[in-house]
N, C-alpha and C positions, 0 to 999 in steps of 0.2 A: 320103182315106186318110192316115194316121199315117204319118210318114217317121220310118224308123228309124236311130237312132243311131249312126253306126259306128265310134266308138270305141269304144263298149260292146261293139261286138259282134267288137272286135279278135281275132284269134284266138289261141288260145296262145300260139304261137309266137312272135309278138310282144311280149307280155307280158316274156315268156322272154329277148328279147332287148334287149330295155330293160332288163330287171334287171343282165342279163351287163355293159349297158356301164354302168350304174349304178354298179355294183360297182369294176368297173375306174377308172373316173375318179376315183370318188371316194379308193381307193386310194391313186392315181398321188397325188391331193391331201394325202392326210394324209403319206403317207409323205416327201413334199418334191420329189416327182419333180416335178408339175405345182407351181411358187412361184404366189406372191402376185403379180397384171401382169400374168402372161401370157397370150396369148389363146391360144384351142383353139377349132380347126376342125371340124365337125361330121365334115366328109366325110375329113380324115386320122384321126381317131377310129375311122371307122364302116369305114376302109379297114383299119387296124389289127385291127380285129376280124371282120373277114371278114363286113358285115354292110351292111344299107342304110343310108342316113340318118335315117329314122324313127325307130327305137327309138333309137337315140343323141339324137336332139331331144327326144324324151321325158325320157332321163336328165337331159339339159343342163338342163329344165325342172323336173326334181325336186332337180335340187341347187341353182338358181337360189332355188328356195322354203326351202330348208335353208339357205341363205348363203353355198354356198360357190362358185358363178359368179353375174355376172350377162350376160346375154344381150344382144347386138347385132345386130339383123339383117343379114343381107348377111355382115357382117363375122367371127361367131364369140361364142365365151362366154369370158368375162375374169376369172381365178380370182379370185377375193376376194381381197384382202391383210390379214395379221393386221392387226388393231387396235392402237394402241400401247396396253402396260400391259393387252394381253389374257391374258395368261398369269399376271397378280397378279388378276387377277380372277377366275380358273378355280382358283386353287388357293385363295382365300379361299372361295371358292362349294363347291368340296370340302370344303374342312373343316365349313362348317357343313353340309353333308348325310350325312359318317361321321362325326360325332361326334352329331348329330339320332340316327342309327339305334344308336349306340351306346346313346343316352342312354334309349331305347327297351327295346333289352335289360336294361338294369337291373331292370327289371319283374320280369324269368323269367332266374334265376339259370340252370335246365337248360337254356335255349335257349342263354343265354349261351354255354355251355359247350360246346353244341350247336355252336355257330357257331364257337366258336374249336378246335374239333377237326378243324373242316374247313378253316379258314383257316391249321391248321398241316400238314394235306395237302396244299394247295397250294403252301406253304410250300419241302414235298420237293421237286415237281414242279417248281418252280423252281429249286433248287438242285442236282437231277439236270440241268437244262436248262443251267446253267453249265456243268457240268463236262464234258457232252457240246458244249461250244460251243457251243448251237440257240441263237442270238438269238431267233429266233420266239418258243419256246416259253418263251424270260426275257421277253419282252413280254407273254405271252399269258397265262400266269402273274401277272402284275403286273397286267393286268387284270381277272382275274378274281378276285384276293385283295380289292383294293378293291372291284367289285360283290358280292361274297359280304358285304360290312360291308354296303352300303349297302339289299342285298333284303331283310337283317335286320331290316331298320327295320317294312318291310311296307307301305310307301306306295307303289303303283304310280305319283304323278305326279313324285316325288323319283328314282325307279327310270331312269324316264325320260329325266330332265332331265341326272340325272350322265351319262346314254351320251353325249350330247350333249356334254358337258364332256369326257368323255374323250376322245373324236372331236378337239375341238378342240386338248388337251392333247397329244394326239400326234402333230398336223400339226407343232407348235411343237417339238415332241422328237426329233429324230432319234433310229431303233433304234441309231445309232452309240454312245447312252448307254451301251450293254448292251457296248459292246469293252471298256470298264474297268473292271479286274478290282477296283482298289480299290473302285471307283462301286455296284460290282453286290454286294458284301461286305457294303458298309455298308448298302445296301440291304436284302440280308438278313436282317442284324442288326435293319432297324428294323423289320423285318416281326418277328419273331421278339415283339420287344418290343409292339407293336402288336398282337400276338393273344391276349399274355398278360394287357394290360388289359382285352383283351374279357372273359377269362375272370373275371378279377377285379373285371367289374362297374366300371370308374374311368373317370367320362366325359370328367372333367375330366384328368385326366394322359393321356388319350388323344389330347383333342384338342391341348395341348402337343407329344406325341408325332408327333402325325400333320405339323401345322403345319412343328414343323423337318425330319422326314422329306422332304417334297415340298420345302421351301423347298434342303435341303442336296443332293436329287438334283438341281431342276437350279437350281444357284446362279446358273451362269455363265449362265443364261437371263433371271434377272427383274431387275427394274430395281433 
């Protein structure tokens, strides 16, 4: 007789709860709560989320595959630490994937157009988020202005790969960026500037554009 699989046959609820601590850890990571060194315990994890140790060994195991623990047994999983000169590489690797899908839109002036009408709604939506204070939703904002360049392009494997970049870009970024009022101005601004070359079809001043945007937000980060 066939013996059956039982991880396949894991029940929902488990599924469910690997995701939940998924989630959470990986969070705890980007955000800077969990650094770079430190080891994490399956079982203060899984105690924290009201949860067994399974579906948290599961999580540990999917981030482990993603880069961002690697796993000891007995011992815990040990948050990756940034790379040096990881952050000059994430923002050179940006630029050529929004200015790729820029360069894209040149094709279809109406998409063009298309696209920078919605990148000047988000635009609002970020600038309402200042004024209300919401850091979240200036972060969230700011992610979503750059993914809406980058879905432009229409490569699902580029679509991909920048989440991964931004994931990584925002473990190195503390949201503290978003407290300064100057920092979040200028920001604006290069947004403002940055949609208006989408509409005008200019790959080349965009990518100038985009390059010192990222490079002037965060200066005091890259080498």
């Amino acid at each position: 007789m066939q013996q059956l699989d039982e991880t396949a046959a894991a029940p929902p609820e488990a599924s469910s709860a690997a995701e939940i601590a998924y989630a959470e850890v990986k969070t705890r990571i980007l955000d800077g709560a969990l650094v770079g060194g430190e080891m994490v315990s399956e079982g203060a994890v899984a105690e924290t989320l009201g949860m067994s140790r399974t579906p948290v060994r599961e999580a540990f195991l999917r981030l482990q595959a993603e880069g961002w623990m690697r796993l000891y047994p007995k011992r815990g999983a040990l948050v990756v630490e940034v790379r040096p000169h990881e952050l000059e590489d994430v923002v050179e690797a940006r630029v050529l994937i929004e200015t790729d899908s820029v360069r894209r839109l040149t094709r279809d002036a109406e998409r063009a157009g298309e696209v920078a009408a919605a990148l000047a709604g988000i635009i609002d939506r970020q600038r309402a988020a200042y004024i209300a204070g919401d850091l979240a939703g200036l972060a969230e904002a700011d992610i979503a202005f750059h993914a809406t360049i980058v879905d432009a392009g229409g490569n699902a494997l580029l679509t991909g790969f920048f989440a991964t970049l931004r994931d990584r870009q925002q473990r190195m970024v503390a949201r503290s960026l978003w407290r300064r009022d100057d920092r979040t101005e200028q920001v604006l601004n290069d947004h403002e500037l940055l949609a208006r070359l989408v509409a005008e079809s200019e790959p080349d001043a965009f990518e100038m554009a985009l390059a010192r945007h990222i490079r002037n937000t965060h200066r005091e980060l890259l080498p």
